[in-house]
ZAKEPA-963832 format. One record per residue (C-alpha): residue in one letter; y negated, z negated, x negated. Coordinates in steps of 0.05 Angstrom, whole numbers, padded with zeros to 5 digits, always signed. Example, Ala and Ser with C-alpha at 12.3 -4.5 7.8 and 13.67 -1.06 7.14 Angstrom:
<rs>
A+00090-00156-00246/S+00021-00143-00273/
</rs>
This chain:
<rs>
X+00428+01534-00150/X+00475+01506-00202/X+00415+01489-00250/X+00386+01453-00187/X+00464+01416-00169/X+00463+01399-00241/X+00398+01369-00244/X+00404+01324-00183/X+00466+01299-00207/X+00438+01273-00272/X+00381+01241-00227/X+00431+01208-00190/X+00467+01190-00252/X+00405+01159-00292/X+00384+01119-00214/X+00464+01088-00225/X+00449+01074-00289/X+00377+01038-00272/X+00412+01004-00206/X+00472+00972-00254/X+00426+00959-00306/X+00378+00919-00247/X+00450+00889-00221/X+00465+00864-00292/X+00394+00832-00304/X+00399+00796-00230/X+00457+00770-00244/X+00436+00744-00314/X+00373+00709-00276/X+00415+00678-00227/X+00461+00648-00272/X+00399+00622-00307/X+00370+00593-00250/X+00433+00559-00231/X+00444+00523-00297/X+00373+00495-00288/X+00383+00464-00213/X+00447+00436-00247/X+00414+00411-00314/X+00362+00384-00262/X+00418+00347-00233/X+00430+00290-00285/X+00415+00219-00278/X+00355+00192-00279/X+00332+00160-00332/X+00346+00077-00325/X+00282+00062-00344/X+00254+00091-00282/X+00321+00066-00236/X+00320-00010-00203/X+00371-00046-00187/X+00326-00102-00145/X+00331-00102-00070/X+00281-00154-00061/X+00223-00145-00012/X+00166-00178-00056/X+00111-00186+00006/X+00116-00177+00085/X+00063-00179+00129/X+00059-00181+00210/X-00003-00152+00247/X-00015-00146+00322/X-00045-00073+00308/X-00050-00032+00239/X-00118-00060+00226/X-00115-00127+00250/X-00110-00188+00204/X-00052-00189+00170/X-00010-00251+00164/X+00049-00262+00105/X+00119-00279+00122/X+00154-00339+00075/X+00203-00308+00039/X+00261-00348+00020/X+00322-00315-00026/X+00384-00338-00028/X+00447-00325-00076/X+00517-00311-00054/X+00531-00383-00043/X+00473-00397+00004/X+00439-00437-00047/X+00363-00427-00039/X+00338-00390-00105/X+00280-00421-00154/X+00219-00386-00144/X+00232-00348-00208/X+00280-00319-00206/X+00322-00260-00235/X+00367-00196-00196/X+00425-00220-00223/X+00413-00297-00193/X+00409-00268-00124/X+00459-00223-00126/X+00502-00208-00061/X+00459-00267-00016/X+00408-00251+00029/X+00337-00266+00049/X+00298-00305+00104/X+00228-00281+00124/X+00195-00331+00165/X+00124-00306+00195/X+00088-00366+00227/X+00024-00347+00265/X-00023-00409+00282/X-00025-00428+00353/X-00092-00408+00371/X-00075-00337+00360/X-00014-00340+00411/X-00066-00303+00467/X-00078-00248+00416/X-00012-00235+00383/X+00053-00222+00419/X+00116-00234+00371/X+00153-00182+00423/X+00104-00134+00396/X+00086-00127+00325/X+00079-00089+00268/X+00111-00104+00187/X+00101-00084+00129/X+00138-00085+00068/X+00120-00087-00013/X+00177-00050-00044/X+00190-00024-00110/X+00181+00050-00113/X+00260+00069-00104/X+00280+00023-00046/X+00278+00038+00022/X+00291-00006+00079/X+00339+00009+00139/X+00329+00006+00188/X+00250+00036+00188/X+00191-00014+00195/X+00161+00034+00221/X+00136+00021+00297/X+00135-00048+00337/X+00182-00093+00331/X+00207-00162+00371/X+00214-00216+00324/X+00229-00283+00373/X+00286-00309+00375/X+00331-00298+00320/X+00285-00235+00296/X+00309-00173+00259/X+00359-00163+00207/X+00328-00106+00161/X+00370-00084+00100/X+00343-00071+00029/X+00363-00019-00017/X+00363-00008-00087/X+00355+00058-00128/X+00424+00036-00155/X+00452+00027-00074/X+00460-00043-00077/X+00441-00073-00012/X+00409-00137+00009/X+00404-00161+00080/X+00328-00198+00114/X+00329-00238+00167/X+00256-00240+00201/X+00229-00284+00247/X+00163-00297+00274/X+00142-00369+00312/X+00080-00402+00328/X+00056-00450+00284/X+00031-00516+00320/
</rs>
């Protein structure tokens, strides 16, 4: 019985052994694995990081595959002065933007203004706020969307949509 004591002790001692050893190597992979998500953490690399928050194309359609038609863009700097139509980040920084949709007459009957969908050509690390996503009313004095660059800076649209005569 003392043989058989003895020997289930040093079974139980070698499975401590094997569970701390187990703890040890855990622990070891966990602090692994939380230097990576940290490493992963860094900046991103500028070439791949824009500072514009320019919307570059907007188009209104009565329904998702109906003929689209472009807005008029027209940027303007901090002082209100309309911007060439080259133009750099940095010339239009902290102004805003005017997007002026104007639908012909004739298709009054087939597109309601109240009731329309936009879209937006963006670079690929701005977003808009709030969403385009959905209808939208643009009479009157239209929507005020705001741009977003993959640096934060913001830039505020104005859009409108009118009948042309």
């Amino acid at each position: 019985m003392k043989n058989e004591e003895i020997r289930r002790m040093k079974n139980e001692e070698l499975r401590m052994k094997s569970l701390k050893s187990e703890i040890v190597n855990l622990k070891s992979k966990i602090v692994i694995l939380i230097a990576m998500m940290l490493w992963g953490c860094t900046e991103s690399d500028k070439e791949f990081v824009h500072d514009s928050n320019t919307i570059a194309k907007l188009v209104c359609r009565a329904t998702h595959d109906a003929t689209p038609f472009e807005g008029i863009i027209t940027e303007y700097d901090k002082s209100g002065t309309t911007a060439k139509d080259e133009f750099e980040q940095k010339d239009v920084e902290g102004g805003y933007g005017m997007i002026n949709i104007e639908i012909p007459e004739r298709f009054k009957d087939e597109i309601d203004l109240q009731n329309v969908y936009l879209y937006a050509t963006l670079s690929w690390d701005q977003s808009i706020m709030p969403t385009l996503s959905g209808r939208h009313d643009i009479t009157g004095d239209g929507i005020v969307v705001t741009v977003i660059s993959g640096v934060g800076t913001k830039r505020n649209y104005r859009i409108k949509g009118f009948y042309e005569e």
